[in-house]
N, C-alpha and C positions, 0 to 999 in steps of 0.2 A: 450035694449035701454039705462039704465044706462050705461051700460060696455060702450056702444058706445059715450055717453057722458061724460065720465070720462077720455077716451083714447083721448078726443078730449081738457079737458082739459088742463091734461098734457102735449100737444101737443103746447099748447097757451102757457100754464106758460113758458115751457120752450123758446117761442119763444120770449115772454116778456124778460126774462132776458139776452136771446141772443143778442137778440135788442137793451137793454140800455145797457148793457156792451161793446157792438159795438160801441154805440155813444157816451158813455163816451171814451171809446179810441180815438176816431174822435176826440171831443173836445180836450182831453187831448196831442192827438201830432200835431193838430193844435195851440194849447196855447205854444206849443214845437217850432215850427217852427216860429213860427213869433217871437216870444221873443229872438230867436236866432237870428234872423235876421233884426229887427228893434228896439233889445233894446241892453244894454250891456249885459245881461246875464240873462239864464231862469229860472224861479220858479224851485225848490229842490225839490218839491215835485212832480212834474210833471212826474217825471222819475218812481216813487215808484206806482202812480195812474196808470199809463200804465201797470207797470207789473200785478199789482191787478186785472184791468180790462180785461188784457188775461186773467188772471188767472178762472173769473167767466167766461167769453166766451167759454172756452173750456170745463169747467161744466157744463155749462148749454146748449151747441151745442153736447156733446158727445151723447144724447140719440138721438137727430135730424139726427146726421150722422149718428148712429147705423140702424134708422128708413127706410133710403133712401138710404143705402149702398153706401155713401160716405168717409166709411172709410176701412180701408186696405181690400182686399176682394180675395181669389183664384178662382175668377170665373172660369175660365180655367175648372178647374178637375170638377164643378158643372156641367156646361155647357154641357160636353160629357157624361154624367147619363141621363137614364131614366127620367122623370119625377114625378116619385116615388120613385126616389135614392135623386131626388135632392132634394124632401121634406124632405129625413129623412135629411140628411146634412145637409141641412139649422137649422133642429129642431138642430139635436145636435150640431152645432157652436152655434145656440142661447143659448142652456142648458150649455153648457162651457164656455161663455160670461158671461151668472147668475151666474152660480158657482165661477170661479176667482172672479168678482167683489163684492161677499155676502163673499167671503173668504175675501176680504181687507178691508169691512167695518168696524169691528172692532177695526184694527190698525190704520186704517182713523181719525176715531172716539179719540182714544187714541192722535195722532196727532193733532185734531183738539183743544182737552182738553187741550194738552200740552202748545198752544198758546193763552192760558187765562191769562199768567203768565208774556206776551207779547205786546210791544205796538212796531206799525211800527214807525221807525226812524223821521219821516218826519211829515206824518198825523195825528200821535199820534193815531190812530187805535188800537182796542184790535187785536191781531193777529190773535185768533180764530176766527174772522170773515171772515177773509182770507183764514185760512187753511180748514174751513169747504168747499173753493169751491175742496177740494179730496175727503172727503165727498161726496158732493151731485153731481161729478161728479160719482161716483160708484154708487152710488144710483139710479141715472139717467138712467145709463145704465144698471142696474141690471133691471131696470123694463121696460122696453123698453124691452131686450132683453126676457122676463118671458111673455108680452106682444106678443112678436113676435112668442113665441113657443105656448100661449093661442090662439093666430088666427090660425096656422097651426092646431093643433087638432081641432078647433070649425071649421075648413074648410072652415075659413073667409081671408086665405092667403095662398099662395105656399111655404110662406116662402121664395120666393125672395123681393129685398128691392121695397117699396112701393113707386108708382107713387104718388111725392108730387106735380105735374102740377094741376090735379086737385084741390088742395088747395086753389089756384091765384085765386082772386077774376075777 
């Protein structure tokens, strides 16, 4: 019951941050568009917030795509397996998805340190704040994907990506 409250956490947080970094982008090439086109010329900084705001979009989305196998997928060769071929496959892409992504923690990490030392051009940002979304996009997905292979042994998943429909209120 915890486990299952925990997975649903993670699940929120990251939706959270997907969410306002989504609408900060909104805002931010809306404040783009119009200032182009009904003033002489647009906020400097508007350019540097866009990137930043992909930047956490895609950290904080990579475990959501990991989740509902919205991201790059060979379903093909799954597909034509058994049903007990295609568990173990699914296990071990998920156990190779853990392992690369806890192998670049690390250096992430190291990168993230590196931009303490840093402020963005524009916002005056420390830049560590920036570079931690390589960070906790690995992170994101290291546990998602550690997650995906914990359902598959507890026999709470096929290891195919999870029906996020029922989620919708």
């Amino acid at each position: 019951m915890l486990s299952a409250r925990l997975y649903a956490l993670l699940i929120s947080i990251c939706r959270i941050g997907t969410g306002t970094a989504f609408c900060v982008l909104i805002a931010t090439v809306l404040i783009q568009v119009f200032s182009r086109t009904f003033l002489t010329s647009s906020p400097v900084w508007t350019e540097e917030l866009t990137r930043h705001s992909l930047l956490f979009l895609a950290a904080f989305g990579a475990g959501l795509s990991f989740r509902n196998g919205e991201m790059v997928n060979v379903d093909m060769v799954c597909e034509m397996q058994s049903p007990r071929v295609q568990r173990i496959l699914m296990f071990v892409a998920a156990a190779l998805t853990a392992i690369f992504a806890l192998m670049l923690l690390s250096p992430a990490w190291m990168f993230v340190s590196i931009g303490s030392l840093q402020t963005s051009p524009t916002l005056g940002v420390r830049m560590d704040f920036i570079h931690a979304t390589a960070f906790i996009l690995l992170a994101v997905l290291a546990l998602f994907a550690v997650l995906r292979m914990i359902r598959i042994i507890t026999g709470k998943s096929d290891g195919k990506p999870e029906d996020t429909s029922k989620d919708l209120p």
